[in-house]
C-alpha positions in Angstrom: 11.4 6.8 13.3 8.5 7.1 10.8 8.1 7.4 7.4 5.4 8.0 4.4 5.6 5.6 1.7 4.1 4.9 -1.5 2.6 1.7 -2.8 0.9 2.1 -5.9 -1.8 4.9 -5.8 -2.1 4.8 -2.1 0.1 6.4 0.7 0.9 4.8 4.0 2.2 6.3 7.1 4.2 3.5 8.9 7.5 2.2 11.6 9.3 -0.6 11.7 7.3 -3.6 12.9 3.9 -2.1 11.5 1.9 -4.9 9.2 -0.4 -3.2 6.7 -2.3 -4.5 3.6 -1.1 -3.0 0.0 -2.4 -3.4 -3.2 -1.2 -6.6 -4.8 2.6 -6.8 -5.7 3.9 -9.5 -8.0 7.1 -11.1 -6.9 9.0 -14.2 -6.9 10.8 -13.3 -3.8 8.9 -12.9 0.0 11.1 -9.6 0.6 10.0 -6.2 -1.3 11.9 -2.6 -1.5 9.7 0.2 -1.2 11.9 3.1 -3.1 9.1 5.6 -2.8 9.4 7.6 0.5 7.8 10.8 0.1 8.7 11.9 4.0 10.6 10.3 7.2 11.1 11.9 10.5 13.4 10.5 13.6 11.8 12.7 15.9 14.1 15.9 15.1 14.6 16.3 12.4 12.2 15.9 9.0 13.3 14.8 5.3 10.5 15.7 3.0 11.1 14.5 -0.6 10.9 16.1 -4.0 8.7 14.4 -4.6 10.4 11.2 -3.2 13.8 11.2 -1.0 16.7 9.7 -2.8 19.3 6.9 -0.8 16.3 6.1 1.3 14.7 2.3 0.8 12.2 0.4 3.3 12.4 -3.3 3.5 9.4 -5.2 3.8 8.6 -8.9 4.5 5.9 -10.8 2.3 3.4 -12.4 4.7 0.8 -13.5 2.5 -2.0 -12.3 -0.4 -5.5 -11.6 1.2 -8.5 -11.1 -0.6 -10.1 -7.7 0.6 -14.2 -7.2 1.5 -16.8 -7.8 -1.2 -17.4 -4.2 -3.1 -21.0 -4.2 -4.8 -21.7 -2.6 -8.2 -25.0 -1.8 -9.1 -26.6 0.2 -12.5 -29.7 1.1 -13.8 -31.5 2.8 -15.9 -34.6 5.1 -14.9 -38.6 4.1 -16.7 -36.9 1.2 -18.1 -36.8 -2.0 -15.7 -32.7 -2.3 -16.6 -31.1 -3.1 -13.1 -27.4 -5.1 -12.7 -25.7 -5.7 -10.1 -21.5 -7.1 -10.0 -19.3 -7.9 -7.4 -15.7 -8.2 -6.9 -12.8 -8.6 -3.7 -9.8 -6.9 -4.4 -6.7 -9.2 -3.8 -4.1 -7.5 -0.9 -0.5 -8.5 -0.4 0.2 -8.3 3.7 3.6 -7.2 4.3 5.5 -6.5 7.6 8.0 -3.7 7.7 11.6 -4.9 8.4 13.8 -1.9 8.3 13.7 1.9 7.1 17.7 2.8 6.0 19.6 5.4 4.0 
């Protein structure tokens, strides 16, 4: 069984077991409920949500927060000698899918 979930702005295709990287998610707790499942298939038969399917919730496992690859930023203007240049690494929360249920 598979399913499409999303997490913030991104969508993810994923099973149980599969450990993916998401954008950051504030919690107290080390479990998280993903309420946004836009499609699920066991193989025969496919659910596609308008635009998410109700009754249907994926738990997840908290592994840890990563920090993601270094993005450059870079500006300038032309005839004028202006030139910056700013950095940043996105912060990730690693989760492990535990269970995809009605």
């Amino acid at each position: 069984m598979f399913a499409v979930i999303q997490a913030g702005t991104s969508q993810y295709l994923i099973k149980e077991g599969d450990e993916l990287l998401i954008d950051r998610v504030e919690t107290s707790s080390d479990k998280l409920i993903l309420d946004q499942v836009l499609l699920t298939s066991d193989g025969k038969n496919v659910r596609i949500g308008k635009p998410f399917i109700s009754n249907l919730k994926v738990s997840a496992q908290i592994l840890s927060e990563v920090k993601g690859p270094k993005i450059r930023i870079s500006t300038y203007k032309a005839k004028s000698r202006f030139r910056k240049t700013k950095g940043f690494r996105p912060k990730f929360t690693k989760i492990k899918i535990l269970k995809i249920s009605d």
